[in-house]
C-alpha positions as CSV (number, residue, x, y, z in Angstrom):
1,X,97.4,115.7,103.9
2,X,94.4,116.8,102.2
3,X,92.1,114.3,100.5
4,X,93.4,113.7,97.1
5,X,90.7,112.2,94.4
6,X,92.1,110.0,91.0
7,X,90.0,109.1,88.5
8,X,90.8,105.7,87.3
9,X,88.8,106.0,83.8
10,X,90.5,106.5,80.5
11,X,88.0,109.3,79.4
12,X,86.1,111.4,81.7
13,X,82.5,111.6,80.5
14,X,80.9,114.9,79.9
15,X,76.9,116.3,80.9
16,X,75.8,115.3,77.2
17,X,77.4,111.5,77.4
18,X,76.0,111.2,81.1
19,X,72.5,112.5,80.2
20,X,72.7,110.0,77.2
21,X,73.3,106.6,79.5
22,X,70.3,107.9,81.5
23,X,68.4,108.2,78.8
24,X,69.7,104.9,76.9
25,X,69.4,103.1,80.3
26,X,65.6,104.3,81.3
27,X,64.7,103.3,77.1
28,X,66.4,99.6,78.0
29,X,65.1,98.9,81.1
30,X,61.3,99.9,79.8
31,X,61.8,97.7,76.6
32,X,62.4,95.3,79.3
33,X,59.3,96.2,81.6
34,X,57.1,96.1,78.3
35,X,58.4,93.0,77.5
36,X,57.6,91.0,80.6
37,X,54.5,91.9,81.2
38,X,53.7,91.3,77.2
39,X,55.0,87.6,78.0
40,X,53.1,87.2,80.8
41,X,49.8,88.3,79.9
42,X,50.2,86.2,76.5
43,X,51.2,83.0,78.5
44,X,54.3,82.8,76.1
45,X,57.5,82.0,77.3
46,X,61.0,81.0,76.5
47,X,64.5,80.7,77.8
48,X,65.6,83.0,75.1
49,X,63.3,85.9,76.1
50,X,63.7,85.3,79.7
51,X,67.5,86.0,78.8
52,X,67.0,89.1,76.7
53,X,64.4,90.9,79.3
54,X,67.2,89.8,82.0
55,X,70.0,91.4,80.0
56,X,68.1,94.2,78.9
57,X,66.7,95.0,82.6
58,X,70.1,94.6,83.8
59,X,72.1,96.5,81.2
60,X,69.4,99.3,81.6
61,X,70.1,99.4,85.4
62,X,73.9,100.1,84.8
63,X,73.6,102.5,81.8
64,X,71.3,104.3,84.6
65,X,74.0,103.7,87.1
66,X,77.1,105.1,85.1
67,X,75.1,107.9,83.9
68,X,74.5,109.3,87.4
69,X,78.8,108.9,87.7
70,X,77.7,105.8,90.4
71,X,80.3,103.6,88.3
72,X,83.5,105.6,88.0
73,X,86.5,103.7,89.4
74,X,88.9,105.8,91.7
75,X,91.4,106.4,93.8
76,X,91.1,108.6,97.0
77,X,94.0,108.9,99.0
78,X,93.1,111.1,102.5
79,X,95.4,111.2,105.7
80,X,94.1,108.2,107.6
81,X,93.2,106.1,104.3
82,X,93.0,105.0,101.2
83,X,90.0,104.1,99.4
84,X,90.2,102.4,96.1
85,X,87.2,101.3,93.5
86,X,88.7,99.3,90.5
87,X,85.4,97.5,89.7
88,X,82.8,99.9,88.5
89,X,80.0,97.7,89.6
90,X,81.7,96.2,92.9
91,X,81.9,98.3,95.8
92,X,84.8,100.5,96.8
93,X,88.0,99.2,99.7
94,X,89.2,101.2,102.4
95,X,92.7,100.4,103.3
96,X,93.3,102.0,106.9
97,X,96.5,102.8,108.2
98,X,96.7,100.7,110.7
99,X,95.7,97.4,108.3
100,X,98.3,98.5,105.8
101,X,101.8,96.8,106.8
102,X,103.7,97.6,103.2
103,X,103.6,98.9,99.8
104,X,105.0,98.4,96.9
105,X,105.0,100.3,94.1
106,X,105.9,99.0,90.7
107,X,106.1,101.0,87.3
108,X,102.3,99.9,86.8
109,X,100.6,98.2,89.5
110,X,100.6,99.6,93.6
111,X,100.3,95.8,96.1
112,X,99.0,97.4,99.5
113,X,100.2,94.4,101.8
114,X,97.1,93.9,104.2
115,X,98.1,91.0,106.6
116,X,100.3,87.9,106.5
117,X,99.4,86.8,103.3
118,X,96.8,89.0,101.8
119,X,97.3,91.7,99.2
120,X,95.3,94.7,97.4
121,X,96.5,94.9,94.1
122,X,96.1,98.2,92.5
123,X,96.8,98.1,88.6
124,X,97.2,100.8,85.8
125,X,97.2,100.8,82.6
126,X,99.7,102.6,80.1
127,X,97.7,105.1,78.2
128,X,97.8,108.1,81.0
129,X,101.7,107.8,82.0
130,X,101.5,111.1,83.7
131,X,98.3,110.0,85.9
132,X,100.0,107.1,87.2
133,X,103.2,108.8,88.1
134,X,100.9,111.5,90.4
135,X,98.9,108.6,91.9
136,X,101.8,106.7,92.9
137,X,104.1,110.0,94.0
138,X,100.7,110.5,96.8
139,X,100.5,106.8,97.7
140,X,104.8,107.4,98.6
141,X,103.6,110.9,100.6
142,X,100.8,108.9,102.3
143,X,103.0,106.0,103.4
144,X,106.0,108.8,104.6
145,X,103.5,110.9,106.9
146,X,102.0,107.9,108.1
147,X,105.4,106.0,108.7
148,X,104.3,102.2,106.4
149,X,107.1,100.6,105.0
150,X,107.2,101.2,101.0
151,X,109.4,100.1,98.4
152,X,109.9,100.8,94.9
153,X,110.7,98.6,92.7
154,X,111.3,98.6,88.7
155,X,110.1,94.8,88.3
């Protein structure tokens, strides 16, 4: 099996988009820059600002982030495992054949049974129908050549 790459985002950004959050995020993150060292060397400080230049510093840092497509969530399904990132700011799981002891697919969630009593849950959402259908007809071919136990169930 060849490795097989999902997009999990409800849009796919184009160049100009990607260039903008670049953009956007560098602007944010200097406001932020400008602003602390505007506090500091006026001696005036709040909890207020201290908020705003954290929030600003920080949301800079993730527009700069997405931009460079660092954020995207996806599933990649290869022949020895599955790697899934559902949280675009958390990093991604591996799921390994050998630590995968089920799965179960439902009409819109995949639960990749780990161990005993813990669980990957993997869920969709209903705007791309035709999406979820591919990504769950490859997690089915993965589990065949790789012999896991898979059910599927209609909740």
């Amino acid at each position: 099996m060849e490795k097989i790459h999902f997009s999990l985002e409800t849009k796919d950004d184009n160049r100009f988009i990607m260039f903008t959050r670049i953009i956007f995020g560098l602007i944010c993150f200097a406001i932020a820059v400008f602003w602390l060292i505007y506090r500091v060397m006026a001696n005036q400080s709040d909890s207020a600002q201290w908020i705003t230049i954290t929030f600003l510093g920080l949301f800079g840092a993730y527009q700069v982030f997405a931009g460079f497509g660092l954020a995207e969530k996806f599933i990649e399904i290869s022949q020895e495992k599955i790697l899934l990132k559902q949280n675009s700011v958390l990093p991604s799981i591996e799921l390994r054949t050998s630590q995968i002891t089920r799965i179960d697919l439902y009409p819109f969630k995949v639960l990749f049974f780990t161990g005993p009593d813990k669980t990957v849950l993997l869920r969709f959402g209903i705007s791309e129908p035709d999406k979820v259908e591919a990504i769950k007809k490859s997690i089915v071919r993965f589990a065949e050549e790789n012999n896991l136990t898979f059910e599927i169930k209609s909740e």
